[in-house]
Backbone as a chain_set.jsonl record, in Angstrom:
{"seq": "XXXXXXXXXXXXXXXXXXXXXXXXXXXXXXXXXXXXXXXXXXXXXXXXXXXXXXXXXXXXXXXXXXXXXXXXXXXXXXXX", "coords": {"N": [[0.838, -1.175, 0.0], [0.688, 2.427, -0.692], [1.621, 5.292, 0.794], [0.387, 8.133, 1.181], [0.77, 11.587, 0.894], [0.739, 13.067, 4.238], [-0.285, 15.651, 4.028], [-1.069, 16.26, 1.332], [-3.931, 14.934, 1.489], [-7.15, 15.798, 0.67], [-9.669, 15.834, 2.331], [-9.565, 14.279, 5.39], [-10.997, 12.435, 6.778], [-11.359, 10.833, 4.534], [-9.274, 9.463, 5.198], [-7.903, 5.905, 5.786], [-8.069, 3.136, 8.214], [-5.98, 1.744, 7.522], [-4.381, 3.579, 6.33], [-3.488, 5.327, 8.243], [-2.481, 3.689, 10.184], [-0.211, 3.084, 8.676], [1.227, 5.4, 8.597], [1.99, 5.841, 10.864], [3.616, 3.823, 11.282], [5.593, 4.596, 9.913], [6.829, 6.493, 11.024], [7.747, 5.184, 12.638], [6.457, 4.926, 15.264], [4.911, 3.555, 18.075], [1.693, 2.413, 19.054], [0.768, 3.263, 21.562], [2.705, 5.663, 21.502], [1.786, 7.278, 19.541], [-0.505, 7.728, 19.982], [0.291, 9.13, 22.717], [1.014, 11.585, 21.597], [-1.228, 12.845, 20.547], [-2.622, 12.709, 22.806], [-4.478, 11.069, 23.122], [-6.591, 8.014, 24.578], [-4.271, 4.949, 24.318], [-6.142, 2.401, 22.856], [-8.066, 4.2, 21.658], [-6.239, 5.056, 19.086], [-5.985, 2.401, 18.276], [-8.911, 1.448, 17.569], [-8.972, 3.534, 15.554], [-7.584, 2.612, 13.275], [-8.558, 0.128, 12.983], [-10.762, 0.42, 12.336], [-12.843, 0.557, 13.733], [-13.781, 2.892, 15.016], [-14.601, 6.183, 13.761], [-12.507, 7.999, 12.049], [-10.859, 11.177, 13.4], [-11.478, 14.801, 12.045], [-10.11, 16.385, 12.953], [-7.458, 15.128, 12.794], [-6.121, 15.648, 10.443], [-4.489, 17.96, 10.922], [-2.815, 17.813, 13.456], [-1.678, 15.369, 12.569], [0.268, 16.332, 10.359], [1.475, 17.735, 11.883], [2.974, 16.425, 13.99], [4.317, 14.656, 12.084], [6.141, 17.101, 11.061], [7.476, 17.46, 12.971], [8.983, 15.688, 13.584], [10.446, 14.992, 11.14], [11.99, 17.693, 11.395], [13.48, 17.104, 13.738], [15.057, 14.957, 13.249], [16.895, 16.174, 11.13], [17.937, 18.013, 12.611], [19.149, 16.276, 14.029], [21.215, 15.383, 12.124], [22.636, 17.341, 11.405], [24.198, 17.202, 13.2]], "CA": [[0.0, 0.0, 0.0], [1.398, 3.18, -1.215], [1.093, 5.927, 1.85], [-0.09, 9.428, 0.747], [1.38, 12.229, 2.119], [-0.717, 13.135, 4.782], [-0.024, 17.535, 4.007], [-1.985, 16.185, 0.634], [-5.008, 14.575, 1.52], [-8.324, 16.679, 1.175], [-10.529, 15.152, 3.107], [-9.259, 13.535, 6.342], [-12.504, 11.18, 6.686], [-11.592, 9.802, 3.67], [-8.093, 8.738, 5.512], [-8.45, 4.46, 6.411], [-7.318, 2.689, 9.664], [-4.764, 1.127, 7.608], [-3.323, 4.296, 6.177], [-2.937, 5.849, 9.817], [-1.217, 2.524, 10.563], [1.252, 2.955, 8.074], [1.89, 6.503, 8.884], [2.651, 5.43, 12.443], [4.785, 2.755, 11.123], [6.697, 5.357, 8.604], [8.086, 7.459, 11.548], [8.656, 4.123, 13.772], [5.808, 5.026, 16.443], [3.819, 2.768, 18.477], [0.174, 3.185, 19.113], [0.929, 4.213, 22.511], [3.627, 7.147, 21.098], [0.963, 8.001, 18.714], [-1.572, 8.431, 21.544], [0.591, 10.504, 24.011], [1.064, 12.544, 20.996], [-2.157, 12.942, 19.922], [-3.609, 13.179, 23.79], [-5.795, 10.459, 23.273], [-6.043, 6.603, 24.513], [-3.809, 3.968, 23.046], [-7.279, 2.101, 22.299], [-8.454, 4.831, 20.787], [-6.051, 4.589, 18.058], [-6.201, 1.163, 17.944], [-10.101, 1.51, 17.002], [-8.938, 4.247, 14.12], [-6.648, 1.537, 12.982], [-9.304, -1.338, 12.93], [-12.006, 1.189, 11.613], [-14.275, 0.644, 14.711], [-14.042, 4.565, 14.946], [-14.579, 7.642, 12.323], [-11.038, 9.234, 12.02], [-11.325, 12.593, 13.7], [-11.278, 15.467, 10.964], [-8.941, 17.351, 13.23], [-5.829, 14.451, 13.018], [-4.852, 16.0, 9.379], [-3.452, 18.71, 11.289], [-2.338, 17.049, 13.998], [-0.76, 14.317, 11.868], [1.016, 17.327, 9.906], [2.667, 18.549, 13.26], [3.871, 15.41, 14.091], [5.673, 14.603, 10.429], [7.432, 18.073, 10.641], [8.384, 17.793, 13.978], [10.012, 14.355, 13.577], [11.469, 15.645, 10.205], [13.347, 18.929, 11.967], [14.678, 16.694, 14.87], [16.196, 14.394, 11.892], [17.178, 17.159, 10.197], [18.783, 18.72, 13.678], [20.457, 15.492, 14.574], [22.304, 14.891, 10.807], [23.581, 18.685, 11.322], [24.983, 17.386, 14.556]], "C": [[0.884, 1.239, 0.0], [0.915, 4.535, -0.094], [0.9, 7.434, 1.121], [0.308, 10.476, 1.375], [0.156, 12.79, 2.07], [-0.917, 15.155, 4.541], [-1.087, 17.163, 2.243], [-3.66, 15.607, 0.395], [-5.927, 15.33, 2.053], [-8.717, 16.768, 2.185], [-9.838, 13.817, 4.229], [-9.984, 12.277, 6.601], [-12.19, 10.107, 6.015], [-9.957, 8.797, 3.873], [-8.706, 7.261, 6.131], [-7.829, 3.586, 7.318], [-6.019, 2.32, 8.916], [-3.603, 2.14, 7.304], [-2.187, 5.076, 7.505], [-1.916, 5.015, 10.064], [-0.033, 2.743, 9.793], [1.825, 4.471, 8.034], [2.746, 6.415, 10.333], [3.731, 4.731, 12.239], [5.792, 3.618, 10.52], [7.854, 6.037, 9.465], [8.459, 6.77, 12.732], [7.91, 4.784, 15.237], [4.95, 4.133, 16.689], [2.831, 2.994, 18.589], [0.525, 3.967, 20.12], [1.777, 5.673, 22.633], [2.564, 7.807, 20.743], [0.198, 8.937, 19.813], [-0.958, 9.406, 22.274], [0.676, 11.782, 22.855], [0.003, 13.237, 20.707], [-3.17, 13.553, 21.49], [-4.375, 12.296, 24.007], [-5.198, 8.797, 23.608], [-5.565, 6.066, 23.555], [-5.425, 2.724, 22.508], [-8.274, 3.059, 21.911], [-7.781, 4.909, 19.425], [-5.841, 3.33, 17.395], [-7.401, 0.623, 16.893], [-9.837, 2.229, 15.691], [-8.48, 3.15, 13.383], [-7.924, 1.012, 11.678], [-10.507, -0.514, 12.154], [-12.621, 0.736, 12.404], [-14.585, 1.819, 15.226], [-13.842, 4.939, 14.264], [-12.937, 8.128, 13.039], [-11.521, 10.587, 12.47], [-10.998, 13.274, 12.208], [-9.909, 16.209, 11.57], [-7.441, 16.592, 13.368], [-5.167, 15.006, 11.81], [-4.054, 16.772, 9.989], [-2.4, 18.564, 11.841], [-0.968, 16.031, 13.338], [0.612, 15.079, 11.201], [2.252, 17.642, 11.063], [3.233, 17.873, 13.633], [5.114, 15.346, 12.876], [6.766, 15.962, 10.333], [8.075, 18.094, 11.689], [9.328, 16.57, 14.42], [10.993, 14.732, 12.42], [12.371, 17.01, 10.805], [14.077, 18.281, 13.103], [15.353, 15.892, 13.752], [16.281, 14.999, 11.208], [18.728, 17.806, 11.313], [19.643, 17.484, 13.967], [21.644, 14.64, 13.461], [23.053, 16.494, 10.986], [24.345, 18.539, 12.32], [26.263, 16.366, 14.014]], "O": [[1.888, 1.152, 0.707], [-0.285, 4.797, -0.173], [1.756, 7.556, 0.244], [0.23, 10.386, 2.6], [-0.758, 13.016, 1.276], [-1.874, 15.715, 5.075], [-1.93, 18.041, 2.058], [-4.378, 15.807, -0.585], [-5.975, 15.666, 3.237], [-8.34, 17.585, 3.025], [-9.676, 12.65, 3.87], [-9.431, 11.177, 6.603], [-12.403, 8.931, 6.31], [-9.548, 7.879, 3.163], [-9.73, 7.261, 6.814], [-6.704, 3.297, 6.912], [-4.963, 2.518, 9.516], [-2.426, 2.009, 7.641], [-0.982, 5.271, 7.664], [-0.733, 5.34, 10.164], [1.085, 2.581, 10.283], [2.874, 4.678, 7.425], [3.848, 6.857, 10.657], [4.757, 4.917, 12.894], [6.959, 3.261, 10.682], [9.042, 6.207, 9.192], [9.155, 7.227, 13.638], [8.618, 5.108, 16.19], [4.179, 3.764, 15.803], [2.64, 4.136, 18.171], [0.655, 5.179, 19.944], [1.627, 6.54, 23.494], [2.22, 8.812, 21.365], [0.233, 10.088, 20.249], [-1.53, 10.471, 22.505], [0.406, 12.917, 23.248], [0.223, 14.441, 20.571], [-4.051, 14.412, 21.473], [-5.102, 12.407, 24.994], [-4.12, 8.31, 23.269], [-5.866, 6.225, 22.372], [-5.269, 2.367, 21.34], [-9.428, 2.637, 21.842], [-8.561, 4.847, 18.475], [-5.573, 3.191, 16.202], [-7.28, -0.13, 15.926], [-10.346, 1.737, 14.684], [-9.393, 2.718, 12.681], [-8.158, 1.22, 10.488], [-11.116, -1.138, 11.285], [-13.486, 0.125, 11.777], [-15.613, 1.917, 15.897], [-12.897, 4.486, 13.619], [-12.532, 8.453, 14.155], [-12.517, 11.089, 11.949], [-10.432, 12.637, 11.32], [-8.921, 16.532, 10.911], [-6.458, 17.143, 13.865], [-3.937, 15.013, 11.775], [-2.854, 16.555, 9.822], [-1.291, 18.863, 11.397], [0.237, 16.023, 13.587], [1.753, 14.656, 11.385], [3.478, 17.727, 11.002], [4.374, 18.281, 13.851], [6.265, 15.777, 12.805], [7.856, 15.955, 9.76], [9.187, 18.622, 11.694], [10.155, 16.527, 15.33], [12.203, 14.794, 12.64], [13.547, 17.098, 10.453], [15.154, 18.746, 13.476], [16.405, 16.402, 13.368], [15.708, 14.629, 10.183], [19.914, 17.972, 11.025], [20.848, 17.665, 14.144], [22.488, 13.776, 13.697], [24.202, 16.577, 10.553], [25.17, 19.412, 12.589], [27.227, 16.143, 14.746]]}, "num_chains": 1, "name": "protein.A"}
């Protein structure tokens, strides 16, 4: 499955448990990372995952702030 960057996808909604999963997997976070990041239980993203919950609309952003803020610390620790 081919992951989408998440700074291009319209419509968040139309993001699917498995893509989340493989965004989590891309920057090597567990559910439970995800979660403290996010604020929310690790069986809460478990359910996004599995699709037994609607994707919030507000994780594109979210998801965004994560990806750049893992990209500028690997960015900051190759300048080191």
């Amino acid at each position: 499955m081919e992951l989408r960057n998440v700074s291009t996808i319209s419509r968040i909604a139309l993001m699917t448990g498995e893509e989340l999963k493989t965004f989590r997997e891309k920057f090597g976070l567990s559910q439970d990372q995800l979660a403290k990041e996010l604020k929310v239980a690790r069986n809460t993203v478990s359910r996004w995952e599995l699709e037994e919950r609607k994707i919030p609309e507000f994780l594109e952003l979210a998801l965004q702030t994560i990806e750049r803020r893992i990209s500028d610390s690997e960015k900051a620790g190759a300048q080191e």
